[in-house]
PAKEFI-389127 format. One record per residue (C-alpha): residue in three letters; x, y, z. Coordinates in steps of 0.1 Angstrom, whole numbers, plus 5000, padded with zeros to 4 digits. Layout:
@aa=ALA | c1=X | c2=Y | c3=Z $
...
REM end
This chain:
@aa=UNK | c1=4924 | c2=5677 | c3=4905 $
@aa=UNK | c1=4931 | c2=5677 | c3=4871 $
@aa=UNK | c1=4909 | c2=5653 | c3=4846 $
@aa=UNK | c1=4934 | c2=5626 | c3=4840 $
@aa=UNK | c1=4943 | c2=5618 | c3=4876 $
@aa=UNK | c1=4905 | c2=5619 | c3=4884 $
@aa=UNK | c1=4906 | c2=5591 | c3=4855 $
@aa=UNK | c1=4938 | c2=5574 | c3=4869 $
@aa=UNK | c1=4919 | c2=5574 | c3=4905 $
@aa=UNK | c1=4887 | c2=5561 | c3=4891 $
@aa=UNK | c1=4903 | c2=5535 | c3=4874 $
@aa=UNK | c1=4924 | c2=5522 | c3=4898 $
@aa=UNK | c1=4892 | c2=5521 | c3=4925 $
@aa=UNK | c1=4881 | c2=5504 | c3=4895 $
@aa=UNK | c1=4906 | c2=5476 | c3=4902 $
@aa=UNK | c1=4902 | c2=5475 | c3=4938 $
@aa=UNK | c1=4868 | c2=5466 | c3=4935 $
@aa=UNK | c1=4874 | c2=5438 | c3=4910 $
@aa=UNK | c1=4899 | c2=5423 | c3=4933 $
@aa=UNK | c1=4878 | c2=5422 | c3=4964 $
@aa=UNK | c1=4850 | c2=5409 | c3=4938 $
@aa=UNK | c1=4873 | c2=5386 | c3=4930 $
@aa=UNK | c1=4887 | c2=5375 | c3=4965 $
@aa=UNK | c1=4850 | c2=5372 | c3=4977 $
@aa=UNK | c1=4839 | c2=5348 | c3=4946 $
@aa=UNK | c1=4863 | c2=5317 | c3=4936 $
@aa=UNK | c1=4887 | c2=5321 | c3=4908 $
@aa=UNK | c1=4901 | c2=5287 | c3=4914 $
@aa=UNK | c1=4906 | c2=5265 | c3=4885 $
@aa=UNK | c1=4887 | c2=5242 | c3=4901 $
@aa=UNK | c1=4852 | c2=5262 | c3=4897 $
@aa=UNK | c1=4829 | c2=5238 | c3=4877 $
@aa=UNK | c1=4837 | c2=5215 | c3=4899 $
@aa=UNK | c1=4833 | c2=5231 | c3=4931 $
@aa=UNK | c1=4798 | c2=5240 | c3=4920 $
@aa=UNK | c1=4786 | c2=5210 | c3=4918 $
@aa=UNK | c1=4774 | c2=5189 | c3=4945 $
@aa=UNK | c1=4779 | c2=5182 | c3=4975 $
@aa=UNK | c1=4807 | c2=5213 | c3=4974 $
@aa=UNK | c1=4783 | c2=5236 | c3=4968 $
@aa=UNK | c1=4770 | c2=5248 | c3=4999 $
@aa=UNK | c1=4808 | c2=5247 | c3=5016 $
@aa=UNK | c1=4818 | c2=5265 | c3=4987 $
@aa=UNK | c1=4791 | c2=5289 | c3=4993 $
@aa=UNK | c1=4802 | c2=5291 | c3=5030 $
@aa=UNK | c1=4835 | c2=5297 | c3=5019 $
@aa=UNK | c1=4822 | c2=5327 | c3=4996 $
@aa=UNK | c1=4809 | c2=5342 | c3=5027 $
@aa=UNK | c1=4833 | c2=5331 | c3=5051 $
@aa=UNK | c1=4874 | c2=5328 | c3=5028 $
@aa=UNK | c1=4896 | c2=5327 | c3=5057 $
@aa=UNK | c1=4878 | c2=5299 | c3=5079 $
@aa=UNK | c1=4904 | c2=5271 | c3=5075 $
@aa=UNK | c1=4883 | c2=5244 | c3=5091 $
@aa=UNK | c1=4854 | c2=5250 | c3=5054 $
@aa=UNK | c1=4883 | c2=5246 | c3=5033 $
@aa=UNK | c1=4895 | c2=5215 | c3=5053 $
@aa=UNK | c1=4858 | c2=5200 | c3=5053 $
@aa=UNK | c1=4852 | c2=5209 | c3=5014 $
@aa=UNK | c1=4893 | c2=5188 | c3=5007 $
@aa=UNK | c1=4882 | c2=5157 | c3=5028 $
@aa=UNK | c1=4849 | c2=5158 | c3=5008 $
@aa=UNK | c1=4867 | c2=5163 | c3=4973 $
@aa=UNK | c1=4892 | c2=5134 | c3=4982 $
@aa=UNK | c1=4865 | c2=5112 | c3=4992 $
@aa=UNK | c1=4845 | c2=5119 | c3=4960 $
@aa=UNK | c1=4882 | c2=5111 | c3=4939 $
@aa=UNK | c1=4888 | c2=5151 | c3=4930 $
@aa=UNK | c1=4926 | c2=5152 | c3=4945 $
@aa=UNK | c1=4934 | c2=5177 | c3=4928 $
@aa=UNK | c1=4909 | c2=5205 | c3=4940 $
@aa=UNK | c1=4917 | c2=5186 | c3=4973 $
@aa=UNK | c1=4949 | c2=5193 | c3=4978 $
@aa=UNK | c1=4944 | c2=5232 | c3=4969 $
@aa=UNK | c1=4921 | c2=5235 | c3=4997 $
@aa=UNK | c1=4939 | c2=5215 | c3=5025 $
@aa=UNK | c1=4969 | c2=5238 | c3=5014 $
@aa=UNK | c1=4946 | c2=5268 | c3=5017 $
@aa=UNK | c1=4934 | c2=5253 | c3=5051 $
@aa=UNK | c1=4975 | c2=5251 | c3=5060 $
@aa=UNK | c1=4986 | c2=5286 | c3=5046 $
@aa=UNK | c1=4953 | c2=5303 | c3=5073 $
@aa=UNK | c1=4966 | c2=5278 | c3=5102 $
@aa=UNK | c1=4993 | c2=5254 | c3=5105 $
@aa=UNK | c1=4974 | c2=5224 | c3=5119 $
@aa=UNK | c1=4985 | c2=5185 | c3=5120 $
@aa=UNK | c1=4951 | c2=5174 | c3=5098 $
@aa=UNK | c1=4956 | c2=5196 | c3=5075 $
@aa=UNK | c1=4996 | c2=5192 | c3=5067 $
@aa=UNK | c1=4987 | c2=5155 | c3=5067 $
@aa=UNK | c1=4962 | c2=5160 | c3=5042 $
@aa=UNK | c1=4988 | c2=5176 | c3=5016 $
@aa=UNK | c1=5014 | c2=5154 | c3=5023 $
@aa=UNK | c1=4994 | c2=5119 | c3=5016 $
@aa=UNK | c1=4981 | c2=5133 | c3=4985 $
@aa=UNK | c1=5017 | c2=5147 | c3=4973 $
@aa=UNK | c1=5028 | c2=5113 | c3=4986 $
@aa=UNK | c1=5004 | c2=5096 | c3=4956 $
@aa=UNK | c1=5016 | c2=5117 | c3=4926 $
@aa=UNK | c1=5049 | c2=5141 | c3=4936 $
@aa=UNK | c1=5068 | c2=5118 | c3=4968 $
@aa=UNK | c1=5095 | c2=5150 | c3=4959 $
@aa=UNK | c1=5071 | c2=5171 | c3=4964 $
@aa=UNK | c1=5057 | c2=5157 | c3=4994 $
@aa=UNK | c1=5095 | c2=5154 | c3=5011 $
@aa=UNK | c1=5098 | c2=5190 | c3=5009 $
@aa=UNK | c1=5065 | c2=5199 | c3=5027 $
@aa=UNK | c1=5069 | c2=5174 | c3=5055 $
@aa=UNK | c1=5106 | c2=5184 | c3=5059 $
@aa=UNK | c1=5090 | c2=5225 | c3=5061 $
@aa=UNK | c1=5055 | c2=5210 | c3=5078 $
@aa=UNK | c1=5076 | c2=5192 | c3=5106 $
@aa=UNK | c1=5101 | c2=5222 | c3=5118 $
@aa=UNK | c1=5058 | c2=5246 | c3=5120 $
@aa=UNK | c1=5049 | c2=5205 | c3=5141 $
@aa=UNK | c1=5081 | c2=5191 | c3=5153 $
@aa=UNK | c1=5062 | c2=5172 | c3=5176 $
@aa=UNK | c1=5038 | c2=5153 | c3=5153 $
@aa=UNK | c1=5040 | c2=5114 | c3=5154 $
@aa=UNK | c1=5021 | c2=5114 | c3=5121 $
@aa=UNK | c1=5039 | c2=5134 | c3=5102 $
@aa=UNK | c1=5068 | c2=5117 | c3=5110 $
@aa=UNK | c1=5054 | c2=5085 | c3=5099 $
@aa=UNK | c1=5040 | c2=5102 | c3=5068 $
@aa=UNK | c1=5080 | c2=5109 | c3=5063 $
@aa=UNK | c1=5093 | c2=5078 | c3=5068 $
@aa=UNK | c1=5071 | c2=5064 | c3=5044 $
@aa=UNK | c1=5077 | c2=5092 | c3=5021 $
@aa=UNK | c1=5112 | c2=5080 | c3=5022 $
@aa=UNK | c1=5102 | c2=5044 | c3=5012 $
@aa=UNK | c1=5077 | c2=5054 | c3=4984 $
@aa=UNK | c1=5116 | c2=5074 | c3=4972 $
@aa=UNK | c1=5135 | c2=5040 | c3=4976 $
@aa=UNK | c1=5161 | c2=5058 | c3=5006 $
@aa=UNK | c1=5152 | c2=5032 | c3=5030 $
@aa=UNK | c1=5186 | c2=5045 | c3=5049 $
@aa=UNK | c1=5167 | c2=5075 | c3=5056 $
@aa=UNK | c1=5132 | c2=5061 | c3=5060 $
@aa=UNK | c1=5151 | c2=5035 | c3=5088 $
@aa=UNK | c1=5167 | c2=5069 | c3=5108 $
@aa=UNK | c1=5135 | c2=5084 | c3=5110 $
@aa=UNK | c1=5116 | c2=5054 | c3=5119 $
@aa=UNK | c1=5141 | c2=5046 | c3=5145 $
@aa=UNK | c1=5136 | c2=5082 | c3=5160 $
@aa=UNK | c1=5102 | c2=5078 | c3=5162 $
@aa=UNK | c1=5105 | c2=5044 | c3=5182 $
@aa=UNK | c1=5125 | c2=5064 | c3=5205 $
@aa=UNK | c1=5100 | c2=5088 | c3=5216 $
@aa=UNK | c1=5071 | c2=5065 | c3=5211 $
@aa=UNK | c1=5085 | c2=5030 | c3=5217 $
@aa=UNK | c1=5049 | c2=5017 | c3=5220 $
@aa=UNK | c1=5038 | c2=5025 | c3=5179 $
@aa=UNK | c1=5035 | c2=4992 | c3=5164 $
@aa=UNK | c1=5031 | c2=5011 | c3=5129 $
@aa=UNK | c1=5061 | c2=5020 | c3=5131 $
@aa=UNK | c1=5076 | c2=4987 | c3=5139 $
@aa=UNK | c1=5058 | c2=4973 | c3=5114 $
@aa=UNK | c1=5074 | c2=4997 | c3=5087 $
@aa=UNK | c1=5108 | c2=4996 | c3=5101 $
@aa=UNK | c1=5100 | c2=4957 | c3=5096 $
@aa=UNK | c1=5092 | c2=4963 | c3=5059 $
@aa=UNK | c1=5125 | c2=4981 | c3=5055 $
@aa=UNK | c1=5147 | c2=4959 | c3=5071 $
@aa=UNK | c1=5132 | c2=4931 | c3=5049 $
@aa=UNK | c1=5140 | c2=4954 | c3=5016 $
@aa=UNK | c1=5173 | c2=4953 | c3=5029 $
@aa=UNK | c1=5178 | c2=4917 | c3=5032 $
@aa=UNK | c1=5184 | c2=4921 | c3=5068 $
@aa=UNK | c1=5157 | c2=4890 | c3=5079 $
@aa=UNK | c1=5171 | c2=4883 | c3=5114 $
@aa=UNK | c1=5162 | c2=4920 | c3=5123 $
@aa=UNK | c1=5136 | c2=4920 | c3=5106 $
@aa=UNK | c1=5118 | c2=4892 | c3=5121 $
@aa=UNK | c1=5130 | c2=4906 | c3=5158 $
@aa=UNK | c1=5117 | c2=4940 | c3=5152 $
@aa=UNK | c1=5080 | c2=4923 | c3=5146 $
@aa=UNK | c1=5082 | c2=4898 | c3=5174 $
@aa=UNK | c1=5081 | c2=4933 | c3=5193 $
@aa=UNK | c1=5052 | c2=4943 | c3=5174 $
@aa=UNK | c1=5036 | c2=4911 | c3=5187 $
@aa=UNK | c1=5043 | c2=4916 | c3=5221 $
@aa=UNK | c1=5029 | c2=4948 | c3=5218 $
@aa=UNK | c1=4996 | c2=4942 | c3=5201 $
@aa=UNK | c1=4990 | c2=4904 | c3=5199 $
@aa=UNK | c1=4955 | c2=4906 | c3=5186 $
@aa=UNK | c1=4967 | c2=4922 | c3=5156 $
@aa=UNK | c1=4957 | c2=4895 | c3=5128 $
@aa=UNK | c1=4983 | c2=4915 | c3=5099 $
@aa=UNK | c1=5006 | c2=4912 | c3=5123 $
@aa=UNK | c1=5004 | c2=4877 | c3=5129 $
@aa=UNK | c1=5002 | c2=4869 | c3=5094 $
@aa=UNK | c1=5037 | c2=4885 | c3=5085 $
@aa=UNK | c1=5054 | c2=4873 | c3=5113 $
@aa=UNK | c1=5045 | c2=4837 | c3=5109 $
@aa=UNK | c1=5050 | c2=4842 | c3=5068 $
@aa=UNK | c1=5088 | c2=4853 | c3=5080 $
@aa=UNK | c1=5092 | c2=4824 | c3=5106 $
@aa=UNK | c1=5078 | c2=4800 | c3=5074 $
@aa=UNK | c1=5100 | c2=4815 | c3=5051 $
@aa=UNK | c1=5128 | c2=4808 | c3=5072 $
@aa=UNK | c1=5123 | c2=4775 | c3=5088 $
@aa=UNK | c1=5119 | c2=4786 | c3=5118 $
@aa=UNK | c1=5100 | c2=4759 | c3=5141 $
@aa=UNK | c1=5081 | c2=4794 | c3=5161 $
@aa=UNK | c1=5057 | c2=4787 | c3=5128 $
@aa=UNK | c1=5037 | c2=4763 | c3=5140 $
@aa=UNK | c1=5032 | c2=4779 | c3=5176 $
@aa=UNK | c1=5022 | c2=4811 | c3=5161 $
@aa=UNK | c1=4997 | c2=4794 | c3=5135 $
@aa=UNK | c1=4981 | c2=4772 | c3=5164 $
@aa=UNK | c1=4974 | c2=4801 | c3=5184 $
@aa=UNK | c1=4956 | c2=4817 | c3=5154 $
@aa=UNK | c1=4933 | c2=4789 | c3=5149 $
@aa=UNK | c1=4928 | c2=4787 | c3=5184 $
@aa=UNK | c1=4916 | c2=4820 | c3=5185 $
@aa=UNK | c1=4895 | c2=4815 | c3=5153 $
@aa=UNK | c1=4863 | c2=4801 | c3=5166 $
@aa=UNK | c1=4846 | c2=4802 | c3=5136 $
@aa=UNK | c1=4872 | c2=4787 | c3=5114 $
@aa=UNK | c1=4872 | c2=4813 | c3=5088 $
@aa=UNK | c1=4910 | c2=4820 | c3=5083 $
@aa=UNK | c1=4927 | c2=4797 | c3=5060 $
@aa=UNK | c1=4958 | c2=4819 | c3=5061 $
@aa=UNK | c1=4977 | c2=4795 | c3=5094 $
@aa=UNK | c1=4971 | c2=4765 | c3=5075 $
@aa=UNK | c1=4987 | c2=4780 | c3=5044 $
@aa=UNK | c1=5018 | c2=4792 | c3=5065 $
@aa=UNK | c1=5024 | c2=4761 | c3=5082 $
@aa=UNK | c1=5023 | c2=4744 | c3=5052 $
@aa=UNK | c1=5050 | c2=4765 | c3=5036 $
@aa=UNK | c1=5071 | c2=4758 | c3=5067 $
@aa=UNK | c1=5070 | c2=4719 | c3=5063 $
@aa=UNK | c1=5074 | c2=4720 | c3=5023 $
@aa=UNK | c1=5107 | c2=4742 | c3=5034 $
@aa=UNK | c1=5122 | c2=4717 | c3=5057 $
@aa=UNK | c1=5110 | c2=4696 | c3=5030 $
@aa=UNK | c1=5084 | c2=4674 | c3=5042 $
@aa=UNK | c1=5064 | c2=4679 | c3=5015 $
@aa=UNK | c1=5033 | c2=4651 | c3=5026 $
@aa=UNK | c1=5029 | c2=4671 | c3=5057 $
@aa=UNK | c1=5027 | c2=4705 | c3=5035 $
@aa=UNK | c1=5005 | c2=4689 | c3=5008 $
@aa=UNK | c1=4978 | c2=4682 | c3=5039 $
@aa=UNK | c1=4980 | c2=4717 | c3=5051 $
@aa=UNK | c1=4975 | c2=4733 | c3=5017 $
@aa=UNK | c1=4948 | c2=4713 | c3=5014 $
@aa=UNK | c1=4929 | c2=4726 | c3=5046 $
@aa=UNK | c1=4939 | c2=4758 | c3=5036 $
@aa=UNK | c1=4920 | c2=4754 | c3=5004 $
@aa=UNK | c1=4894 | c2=4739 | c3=5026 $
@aa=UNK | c1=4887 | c2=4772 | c3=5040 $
@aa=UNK | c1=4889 | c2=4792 | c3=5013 $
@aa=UNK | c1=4883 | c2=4779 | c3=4974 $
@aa=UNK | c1=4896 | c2=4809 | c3=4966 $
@aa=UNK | c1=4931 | c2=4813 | c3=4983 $
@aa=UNK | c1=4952 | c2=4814 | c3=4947 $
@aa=UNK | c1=4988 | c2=4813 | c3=4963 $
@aa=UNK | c1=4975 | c2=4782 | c3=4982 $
@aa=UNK | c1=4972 | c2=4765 | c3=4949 $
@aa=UNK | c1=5008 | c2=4774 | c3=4940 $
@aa=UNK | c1=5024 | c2=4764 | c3=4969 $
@aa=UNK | c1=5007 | c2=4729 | c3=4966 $
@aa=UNK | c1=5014 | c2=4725 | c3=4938 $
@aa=UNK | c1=5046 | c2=4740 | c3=4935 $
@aa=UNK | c1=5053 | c2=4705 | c3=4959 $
@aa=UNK | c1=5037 | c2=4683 | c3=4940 $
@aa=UNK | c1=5064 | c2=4698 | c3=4910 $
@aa=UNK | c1=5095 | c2=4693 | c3=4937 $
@aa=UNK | c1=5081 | c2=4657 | c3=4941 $
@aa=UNK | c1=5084 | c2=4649 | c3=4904 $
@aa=UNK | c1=5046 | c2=4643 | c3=4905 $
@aa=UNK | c1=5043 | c2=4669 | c3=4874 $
@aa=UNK | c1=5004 | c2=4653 | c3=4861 $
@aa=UNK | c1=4992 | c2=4663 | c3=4897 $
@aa=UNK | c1=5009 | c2=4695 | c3=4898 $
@aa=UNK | c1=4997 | c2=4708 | c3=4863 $
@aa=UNK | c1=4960 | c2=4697 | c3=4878 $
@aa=UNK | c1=4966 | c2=4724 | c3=4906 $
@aa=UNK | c1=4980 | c2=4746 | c3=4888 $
@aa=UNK | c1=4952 | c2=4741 | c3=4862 $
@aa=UNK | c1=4921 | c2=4745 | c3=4891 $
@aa=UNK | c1=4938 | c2=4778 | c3=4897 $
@aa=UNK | c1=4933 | c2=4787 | c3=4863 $
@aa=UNK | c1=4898 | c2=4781 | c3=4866 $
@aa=UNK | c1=4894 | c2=4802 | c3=4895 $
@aa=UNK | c1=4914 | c2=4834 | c3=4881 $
@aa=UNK | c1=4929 | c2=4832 | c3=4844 $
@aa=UNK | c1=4945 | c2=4864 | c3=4848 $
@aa=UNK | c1=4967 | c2=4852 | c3=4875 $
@aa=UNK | c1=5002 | c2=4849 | c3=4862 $
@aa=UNK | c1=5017 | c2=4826 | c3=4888 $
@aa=UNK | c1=4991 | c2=4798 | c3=4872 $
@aa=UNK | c1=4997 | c2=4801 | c3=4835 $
@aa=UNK | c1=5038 | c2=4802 | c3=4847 $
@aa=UNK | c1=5036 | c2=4769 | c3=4866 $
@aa=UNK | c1=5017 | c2=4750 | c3=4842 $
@aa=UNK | c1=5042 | c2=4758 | c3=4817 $
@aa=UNK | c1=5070 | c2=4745 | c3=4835 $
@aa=UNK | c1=5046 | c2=4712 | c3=4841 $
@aa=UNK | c1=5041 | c2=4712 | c3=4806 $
@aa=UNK | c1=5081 | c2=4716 | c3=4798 $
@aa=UNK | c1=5090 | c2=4689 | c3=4823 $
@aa=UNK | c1=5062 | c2=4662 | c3=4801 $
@aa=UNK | c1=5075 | c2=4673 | c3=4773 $
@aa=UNK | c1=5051 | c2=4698 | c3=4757 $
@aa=UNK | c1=5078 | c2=4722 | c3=4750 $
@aa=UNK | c1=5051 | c2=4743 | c3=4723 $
@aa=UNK | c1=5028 | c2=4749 | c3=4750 $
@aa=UNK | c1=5048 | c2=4752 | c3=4777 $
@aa=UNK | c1=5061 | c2=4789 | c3=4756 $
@aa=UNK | c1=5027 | c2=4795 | c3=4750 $
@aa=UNK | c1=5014 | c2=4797 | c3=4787 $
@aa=UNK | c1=5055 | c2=4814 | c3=4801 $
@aa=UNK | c1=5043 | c2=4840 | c3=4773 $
@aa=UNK | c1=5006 | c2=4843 | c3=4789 $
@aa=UNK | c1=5026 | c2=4846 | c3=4825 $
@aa=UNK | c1=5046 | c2=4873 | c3=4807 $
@aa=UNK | c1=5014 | c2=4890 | c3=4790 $
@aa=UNK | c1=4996 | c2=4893 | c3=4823 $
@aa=UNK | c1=5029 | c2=4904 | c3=4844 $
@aa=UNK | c1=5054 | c2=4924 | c3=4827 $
@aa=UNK | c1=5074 | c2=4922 | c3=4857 $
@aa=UNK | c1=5077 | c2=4884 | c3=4855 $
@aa=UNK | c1=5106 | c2=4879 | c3=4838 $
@aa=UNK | c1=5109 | c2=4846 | c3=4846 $
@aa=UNK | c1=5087 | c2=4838 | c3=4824 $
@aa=UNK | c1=5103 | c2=4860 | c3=4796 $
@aa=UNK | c1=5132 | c2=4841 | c3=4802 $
@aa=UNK | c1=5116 | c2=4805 | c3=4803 $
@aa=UNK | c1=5098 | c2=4811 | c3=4771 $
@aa=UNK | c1=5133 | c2=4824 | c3=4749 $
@aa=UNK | c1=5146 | c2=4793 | c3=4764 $
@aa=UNK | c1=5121 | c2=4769 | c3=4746 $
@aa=UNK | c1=5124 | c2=4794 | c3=4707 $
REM end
C-alpha cells in the first residue's frame, strides 16, 4: 500500500473515531444546560446508555418541569424516533402545541396513523385544532372520539367549548348536561353549565346552584350564589339579584366579577351613586382590573363627570388592549 492511501486510511479511521466520540458524548445545543443539575446524572446515563428511550423521556419531563422546553422537546423527540410510544408523542405534541400549533398538527396527524388508537392524542388534536381557530375540524374529531369513547367527559366538555364559539348555545348547553350526567361531582362542570343556564334564563339555574350548596358543607363556594344572581338580574329582578351577589361577596371578598354584576344592577336601576361605590370597592381590591376602572366611568358619565369618566375608559383601555369598549367610550367623550 502506497503512502498516500495509508494517509487517506488513517485519516478517515481518524473520523470514525471522532464520530463514535462524538455519538457517545452530547453534541446537543442544549450542553450547558444539560450539565447542570438535576440533568446531570440522566445525562450521564444517557452518555453510557444513547439509545434507552425511557432516560431521554425521564431527562424531557424533568427539563419541562424545570421551564427548559426547549431541550425538552429534543429529548421526547429523541425518546419518539428510538420507540414510538403514546407518552412520549404526547410530550412533543403539548409542547409544539405552546409555541408551533402548525407544527404540532403535523406530528399528531404522522403520531396518530404510528397510534391510531390513542384517545389522547386525539384529544391533543382536537385541541390542536382549536388553539388554530378550525373549530369545524376540532368538532369532527371530537365527535369521533365520543363515538368510540362515549363516556369521556373531556371531550364533551371541549366539544361544549366549541359549540359555544360557534354561537350554537342550545347544543351547547345539551352536550354538558351529558357531561353532568356522566360525572356529577365534577365542580367545573357544574360551574359552566349553570353559568350557560344563567346566561340564558333558563329556570334549571336555580336547581343546579341549590344542589351545589347542598353539597358544600362548609360553605366555601361563593360561585352558586353568583350564578343565581346573574339568572334573576336576567329575567330582570334585579332586588332578588342584588341579595345574591351580596352572599356571594359574602363568601368570598375577593370574587371581582361579583362586584360587577352587582353593580352592573345597581347601573340598570338608575341607582348610578351606589353603583360607582361597587364598582369603586372593586377598585380597592384589584386596580388592575379593567372591568372596574370601565364601569366607574360610565357611572361617572351618567352623573355627569364626562372628564373623568375618559380618564378611567382610558385606564380600562390601558390595562386591556382588547377592551375596545372602552377605546370607544373614551373617543366618544374627546
Amino acid at each position: 500500500m502506497n503512502k498516500g492511501a495509508k494517509i487517506a486510511i488513517g485519516f478517515l479511521m481518524g473520523l470514525f473515531l471522532l464520530s463514535g466520540c462524538n455519538n457517545k458524548e452530547s453534541s446537543s445545543p442544549y450542553d450547558d444546560i444539560l450539565k447542570q443539575q438535576p440533568f446531570s446524572s440522566l445525562t450521564d446515563s444517557i452518555k453510557n446508555d444513547n439509545s434507552n428511550n425511557e432516560l431521554y423521556f425521564r431527562r424531557a419531563v424533568l427539563l419541562n418541569k424545570n421551564n427548559f422546553p426547549e431541550p425538552a422537546l429534543a429529548d421526547f423527540q429523541k425518546a419518539w424516533s428510538l420507540k414510538k410510544e403514546e407518552k412520549y408523542a404526547l410530550g412533543i405534541s403539548t409542547l409544539l402545541l405552546q409555541s408551533k400549533p402548525d407544527s404540532a398538527l403535523v406530528f399528531l396527524s404522522k403520531a396518530l396513523k404510528e397510534l391510531p388508537g390513542s384517545y389522547l392524542l386525539q384529544l391533543t388534536l382536537a385541541r390542536a385544532y382549536e388553539v388554530k381557530n378550525e373549530t369545524d375540524n376540532a368538532l369532527l374529531v371530537c365527535d369521533q372520539i365520543i363515538h368510540d369513547h362515549p363516556q369521556q367527559v373531556e371531550v364533551l366538555k371541549l366539544k361544549a367549548d366549541l359549540l359555544d364559539k360557534k354561537e350554537e348555545t342550545d347544543s351547547a348547553i345539551q352536550v354538558l348536561e351529558k357531561a353532568y350526567q356522566l360525572a356529577p361531582f365534577d365542580i367545573d362542570l357544574n360551574y359552566s353549565l349553570a353559568f350557560k343556564y344563567a346566561e340564558n334564563k333558563n329556570p334549571k339555574t336555580i336547581s343546579l346552584c341549590d344542589s351545589i350548596i347542598a353539597k358544600d358543607s362548609l360553605h366555601l363556594h361563593a360561585e352558586p350564589y353568583y350564578y343565581k344572581g346573574i339568572y334573576f338580574s336576567n329575567i330582570n329582578n334585579k332586588a332578588k339579584a342584588l341579595s345574591l351577589f351580596d352572599e356571594a361577596i359574602g363568601h368570598d371578598y375577593n370574587f371581582l366579577n361579583a362586584y360587577i354584576e352587582k353593580g352592573s344592577a345597581q347601573y340598570d336601576q338608575k341607582k348610578f351613586a351606589n353603583a360607582l361605590k361597587t364598582f369603586e370597592l372593586a377598585n380597592t381590591i384589584s386596580p388592575k382590573f379593567p372591568d372596574a376602572w370601565f364601569w366607574i366611568g360610565k357611572c361617572q358619565e351618567a352623573l355627569g363627570d364626562k372628564e373623568n369618566a375618559r380618564i378611567n375608559y382610558l385606564k380600562a383601555y390601558g390595562l386591556d388592549q382588547t377592551f375596545t369598549d372602552a377605546k370607544e367610550a373614551a373617543d366618544k367623550l374627546k
